[in-house]
C-alpha positions as CSV (number, residue, x, y, z in Angstrom):
1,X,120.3,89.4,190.3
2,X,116.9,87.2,191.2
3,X,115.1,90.2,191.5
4,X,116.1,91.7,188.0
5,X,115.3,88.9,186.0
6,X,111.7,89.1,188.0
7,X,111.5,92.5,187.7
8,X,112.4,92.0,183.7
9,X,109.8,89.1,183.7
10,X,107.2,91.1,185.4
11,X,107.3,94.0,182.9
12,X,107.1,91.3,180.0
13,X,104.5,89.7,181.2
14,X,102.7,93.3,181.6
15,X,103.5,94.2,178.0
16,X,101.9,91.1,176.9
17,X,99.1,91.6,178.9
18,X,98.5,95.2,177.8
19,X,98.8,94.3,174.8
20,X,96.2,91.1,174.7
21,X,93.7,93.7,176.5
22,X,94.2,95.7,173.5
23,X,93.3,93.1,170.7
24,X,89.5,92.2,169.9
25,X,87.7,89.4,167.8
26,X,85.7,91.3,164.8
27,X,83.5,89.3,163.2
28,X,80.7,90.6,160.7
29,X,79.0,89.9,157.1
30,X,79.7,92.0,153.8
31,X,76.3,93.2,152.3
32,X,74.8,95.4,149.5
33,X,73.8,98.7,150.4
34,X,70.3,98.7,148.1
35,X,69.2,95.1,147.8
36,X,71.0,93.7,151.0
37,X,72.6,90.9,149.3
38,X,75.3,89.2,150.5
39,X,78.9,89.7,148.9
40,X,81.7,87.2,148.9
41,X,85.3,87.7,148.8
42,X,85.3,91.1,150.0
43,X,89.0,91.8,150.8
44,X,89.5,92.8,154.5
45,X,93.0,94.9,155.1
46,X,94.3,96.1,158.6
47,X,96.5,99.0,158.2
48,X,98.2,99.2,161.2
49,X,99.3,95.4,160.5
50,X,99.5,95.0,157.0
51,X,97.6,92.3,157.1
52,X,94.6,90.6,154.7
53,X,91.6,88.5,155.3
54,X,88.8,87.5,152.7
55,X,85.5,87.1,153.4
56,X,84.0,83.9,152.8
57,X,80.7,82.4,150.3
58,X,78.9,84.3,151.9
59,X,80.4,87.3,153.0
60,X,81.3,86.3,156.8
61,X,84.8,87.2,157.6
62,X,86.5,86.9,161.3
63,X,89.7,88.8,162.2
64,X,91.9,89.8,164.9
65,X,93.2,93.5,165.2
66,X,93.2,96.3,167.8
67,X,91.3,98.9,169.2
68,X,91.8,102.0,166.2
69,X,92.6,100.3,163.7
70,X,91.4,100.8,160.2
71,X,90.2,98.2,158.3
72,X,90.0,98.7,154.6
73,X,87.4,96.8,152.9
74,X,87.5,96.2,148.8
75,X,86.3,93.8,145.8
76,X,85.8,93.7,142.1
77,X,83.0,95.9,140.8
78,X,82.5,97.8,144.2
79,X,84.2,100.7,145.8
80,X,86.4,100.7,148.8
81,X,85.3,101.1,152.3
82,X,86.8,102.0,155.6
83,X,85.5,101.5,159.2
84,X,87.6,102.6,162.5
85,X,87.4,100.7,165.1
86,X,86.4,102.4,168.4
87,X,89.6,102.8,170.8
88,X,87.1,102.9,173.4
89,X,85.2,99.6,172.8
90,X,84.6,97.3,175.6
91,X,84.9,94.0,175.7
92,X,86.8,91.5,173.4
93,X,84.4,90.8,170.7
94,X,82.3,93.3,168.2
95,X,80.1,92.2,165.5
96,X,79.5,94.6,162.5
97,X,77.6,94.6,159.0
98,X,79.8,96.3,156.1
99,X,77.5,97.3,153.2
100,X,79.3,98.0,149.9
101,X,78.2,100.0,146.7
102,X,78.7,98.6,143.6
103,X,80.5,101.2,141.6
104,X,80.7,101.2,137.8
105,X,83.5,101.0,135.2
106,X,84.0,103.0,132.2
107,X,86.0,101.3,129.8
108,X,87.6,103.5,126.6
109,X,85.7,102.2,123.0
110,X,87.3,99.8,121.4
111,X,87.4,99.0,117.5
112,X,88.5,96.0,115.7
113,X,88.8,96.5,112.3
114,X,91.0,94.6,109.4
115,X,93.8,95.7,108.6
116,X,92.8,97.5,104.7
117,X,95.5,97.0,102.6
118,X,96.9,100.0,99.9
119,X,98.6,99.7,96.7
120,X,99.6,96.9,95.2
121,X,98.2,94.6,98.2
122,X,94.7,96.0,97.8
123,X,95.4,95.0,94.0
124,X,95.7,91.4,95.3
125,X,93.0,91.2,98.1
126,X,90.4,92.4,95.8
127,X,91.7,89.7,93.4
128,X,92.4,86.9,95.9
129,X,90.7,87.4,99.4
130,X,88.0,85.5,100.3
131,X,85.5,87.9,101.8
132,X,82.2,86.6,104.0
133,X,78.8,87.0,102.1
134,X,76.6,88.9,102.8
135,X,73.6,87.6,105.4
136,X,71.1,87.0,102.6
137,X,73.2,85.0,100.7
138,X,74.3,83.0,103.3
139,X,70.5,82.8,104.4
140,X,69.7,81.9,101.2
141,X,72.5,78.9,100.9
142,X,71.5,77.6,104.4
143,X,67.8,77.2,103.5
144,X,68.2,75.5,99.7
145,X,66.5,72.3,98.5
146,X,69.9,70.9,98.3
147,X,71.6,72.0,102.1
148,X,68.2,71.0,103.5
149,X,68.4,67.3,102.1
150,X,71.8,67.3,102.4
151,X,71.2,67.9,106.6
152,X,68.2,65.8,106.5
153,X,70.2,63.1,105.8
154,X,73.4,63.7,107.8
155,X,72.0,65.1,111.2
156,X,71.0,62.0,113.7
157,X,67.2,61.9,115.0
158,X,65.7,64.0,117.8
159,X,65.0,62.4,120.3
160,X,61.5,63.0,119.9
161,X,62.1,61.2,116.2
162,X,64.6,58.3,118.3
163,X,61.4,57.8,120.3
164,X,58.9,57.8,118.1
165,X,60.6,55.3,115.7
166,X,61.5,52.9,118.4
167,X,57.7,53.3,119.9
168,X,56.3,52.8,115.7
169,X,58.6,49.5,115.5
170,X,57.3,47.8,118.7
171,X,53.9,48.3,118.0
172,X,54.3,46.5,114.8
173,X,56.3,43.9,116.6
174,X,53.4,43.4,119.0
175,X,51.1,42.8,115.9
176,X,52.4,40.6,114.5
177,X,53.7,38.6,117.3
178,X,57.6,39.2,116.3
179,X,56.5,37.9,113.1
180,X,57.0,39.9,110.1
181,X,54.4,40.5,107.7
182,X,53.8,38.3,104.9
183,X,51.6,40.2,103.3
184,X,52.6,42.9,100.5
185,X,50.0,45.7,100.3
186,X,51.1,46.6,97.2
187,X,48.9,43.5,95.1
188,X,46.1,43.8,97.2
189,X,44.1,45.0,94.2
190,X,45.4,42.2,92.2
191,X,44.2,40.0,94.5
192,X,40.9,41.3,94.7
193,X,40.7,41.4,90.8
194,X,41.4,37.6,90.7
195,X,39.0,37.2,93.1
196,X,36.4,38.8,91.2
197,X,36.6,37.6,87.8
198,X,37.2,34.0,88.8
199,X,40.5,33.7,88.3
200,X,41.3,32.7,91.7
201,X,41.0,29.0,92.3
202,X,41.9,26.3,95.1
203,X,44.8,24.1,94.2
204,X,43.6,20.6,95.0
């Protein structure tokens, strides 16, 4: 009986064995064919296995699989890829580079269009449907005396205008030492009239 269970043991341990031999460590980077860019999240699928891996940022992937097996490679807006893995490799590692072609969609045309109504409804849209002007017109509207004060008015400074406002005021603030003016520039040619003709005296 001892010697069954080690001979039962021994044949396990064998098959694990055999099989550990068997499995290598690939490890390699997803690339464009033509520009030799990287590509990220490349999906990696074992066949044998049924088993996925993604490749990363930027486009390294590591997986574990055997010797033969196919490993599928495939991402948005490129076409699928294959590699075989040598059943003769040696050694439990193998580096590779998978390059990928970008491969183009052809989408069918498609048309949006309002829904034109017949009868007695087109009596009513044409009477009561508010349909969008034409360019011009709404150029037009956009760039009139009225819209152009009207948006003047309403839409806050630049902040090139913020800047040079704030600059204007402290300037004037420095010339006057905080102090605000006292003089209005609007009678300085009635002063200088008075001055003239005499009129201007010195209160005692």
């Amino acid at each position: 009986m001892k010697h069954l269970a080690f001979l039962i043991t021994f044949i396990l341990c064998s098959i694990r064995w055999a099989a550990a031999q068997d499995l290598v460590q690939v490890t390699g980077v997803t690339m464009t064919s033509d520009s030799l860019d990287i590509v990220p999240y490349i999906t990696i699928r074992i066949n044998s296995a049924d088993y996925t891996e993604r490749s990363n940022y930027n486009g390294v992937f590591s997986l574990v699989c055997r010797r033969g097996d196919t490993l599928n490679f495939s991402g948005m807006g490129y076409e699928q890829k294959s590699f075989v893995l040598p059943k003769n490799l040696k050694g439990a590692h193998y580096s590779m580079v998978q390059f990928m072609n970008q491969d183009t969609f052809y989408l069918p045309e498609v048309i949006f269009r309002q829904e034109i109504p017949y009868g007695r409804d087109f009596e009513y849209a044409f009477r009561y449907w508010d349909f969008d002007d034409d360019l011009i017109i709404v150029a037009k509207r956009n760039t009139s005396t009225n819209q152009m004060e009207y948006q003047q008015y309403v839409l806050p400074r630049s902040g090139a205008e913020a800047q040079s406002a704030y600059l204007s005021n402290m300037s004037n603030r420095s010339g006057y030492n905080n102090i605000m003016p006292t003089v209005n520039l609007l009678r300085v040619p009635e002063f200088l009239n008075a001055w003239r003709t005499g009129k201007l005296k010195r209160k005692q």
